[in-house]
C-alpha positions in Angstrom: -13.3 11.9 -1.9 -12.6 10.0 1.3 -9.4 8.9 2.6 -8.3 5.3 2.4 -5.7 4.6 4.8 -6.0 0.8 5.1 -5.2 1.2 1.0 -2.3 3.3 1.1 -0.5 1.1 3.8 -1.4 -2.2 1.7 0.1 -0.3 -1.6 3.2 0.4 0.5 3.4 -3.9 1.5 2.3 -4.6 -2.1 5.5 -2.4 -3.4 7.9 -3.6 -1.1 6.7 -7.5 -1.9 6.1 -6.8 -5.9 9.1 -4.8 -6.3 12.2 -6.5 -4.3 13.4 -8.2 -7.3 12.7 -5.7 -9.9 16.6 -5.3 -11.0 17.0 -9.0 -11.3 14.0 -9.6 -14.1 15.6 -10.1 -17.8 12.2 -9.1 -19.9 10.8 -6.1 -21.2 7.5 -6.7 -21.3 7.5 -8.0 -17.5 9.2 -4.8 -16.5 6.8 -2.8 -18.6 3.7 -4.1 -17.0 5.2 -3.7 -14.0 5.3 0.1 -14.9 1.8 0.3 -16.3 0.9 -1.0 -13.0 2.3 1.8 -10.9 1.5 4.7 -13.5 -2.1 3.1 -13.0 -1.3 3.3 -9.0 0.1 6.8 -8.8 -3.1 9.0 -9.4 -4.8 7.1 -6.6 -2.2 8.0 -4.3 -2.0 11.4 -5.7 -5.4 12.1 -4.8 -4.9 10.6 -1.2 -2.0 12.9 -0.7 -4.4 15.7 -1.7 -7.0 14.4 1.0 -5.2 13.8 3.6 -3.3 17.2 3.7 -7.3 18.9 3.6 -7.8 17.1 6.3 -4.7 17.9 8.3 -5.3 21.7 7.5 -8.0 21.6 9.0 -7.3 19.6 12.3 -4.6 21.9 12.4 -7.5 25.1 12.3 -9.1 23.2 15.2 -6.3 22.6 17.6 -5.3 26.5 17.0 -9.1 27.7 17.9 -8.8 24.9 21.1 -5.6 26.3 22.1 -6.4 29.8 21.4 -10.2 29.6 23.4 -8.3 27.6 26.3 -5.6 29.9 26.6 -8.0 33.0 26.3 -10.1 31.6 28.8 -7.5 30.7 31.3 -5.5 34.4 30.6 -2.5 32.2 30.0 -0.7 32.8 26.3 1.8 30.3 24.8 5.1 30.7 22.8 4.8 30.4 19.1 7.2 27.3 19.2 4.7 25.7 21.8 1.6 26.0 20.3 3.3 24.6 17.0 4.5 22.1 19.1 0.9 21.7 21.0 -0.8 21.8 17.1 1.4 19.1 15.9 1.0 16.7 18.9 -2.8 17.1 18.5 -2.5 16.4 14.6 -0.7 13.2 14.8 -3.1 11.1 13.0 -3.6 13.2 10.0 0.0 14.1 9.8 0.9 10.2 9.7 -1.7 9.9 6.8 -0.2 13.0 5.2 3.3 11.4 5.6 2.2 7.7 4.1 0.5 9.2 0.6 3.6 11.4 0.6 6.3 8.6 1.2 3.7 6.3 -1.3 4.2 8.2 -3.9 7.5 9.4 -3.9 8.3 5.3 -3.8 6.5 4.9 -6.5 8.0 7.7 -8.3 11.2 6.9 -7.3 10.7 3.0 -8.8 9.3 3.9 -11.5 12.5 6.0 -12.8 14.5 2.9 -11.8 12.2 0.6 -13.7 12.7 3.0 -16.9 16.6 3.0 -16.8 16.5 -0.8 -16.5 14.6 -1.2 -19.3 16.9 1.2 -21.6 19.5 -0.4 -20.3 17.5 -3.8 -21.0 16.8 -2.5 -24.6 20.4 -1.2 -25.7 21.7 -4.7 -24.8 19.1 -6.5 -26.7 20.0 -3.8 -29.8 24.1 -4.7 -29.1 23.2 -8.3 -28.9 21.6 -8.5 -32.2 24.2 -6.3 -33.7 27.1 -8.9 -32.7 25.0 -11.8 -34.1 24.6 -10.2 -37.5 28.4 -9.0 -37.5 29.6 -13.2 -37.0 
């Protein structure tokens, strides 16, 4: 599996667009496709997350054996905290992927509880609604 970054950033606009006005929708079934359509979602983004922290791993593995050749050769040795520090600088890139699937998700996670208690709440006020109808 390769990573899709272009994909992940346009499922973060597509949320934030498709998504903004999720609270003000009246009907079930619009609120229930909406939720098929991010369960459907989440297992590509799931398996980007997984990608995308391979890959950091290993960037991470090769800025450690770059730091640890250059320092060896030059007799110089680093601090712990700076050569995390040095690791993370030269993993930028895959830690910004790593960060978007994660944050993806967790949106998507996060909407899709808030998309389930709106249609309960949708539900138990269609259920009282027919109840005062039959009690006039």
């Amino acid at each position: 599996m390769k990573l899709e970054l272009e994909r992940i950033e346009k499922a973060f606009q597509w949320l934030e667009t498709e998504f903004q006005a999720t609270g003000k929708m009246q009907s079930v079934d619009s609120l229930i496709h909406k939720l098929d359509l991010l369960c459907n979602t989440l297992p590509f983004v799931n398996s980007q997350m997984a990608v995308t922290k391979r890959l950091l791993n290993e960037a991470k593995v090769r800025a450690y054996n770059k730091l640890t050749m250059s320092s060896h050769a030059q007799q110089k040795y680093y601090a712990p905290s700076l050569a995390k520090d040095y690791v993370a600088a030269q993993c930028s890139d895959e830690q910004y992927a790593y960060d978007m699937c994660e944050r993806c998700s967790r949106t998507i996670v996060h909407i899709i509880d808030a998309m389930r208690t709106a249609i309960s709440a949708l539900k138990t006020e269609m259920t009282i609604s027919q109840y005062s109808q039959n009690v006039m």
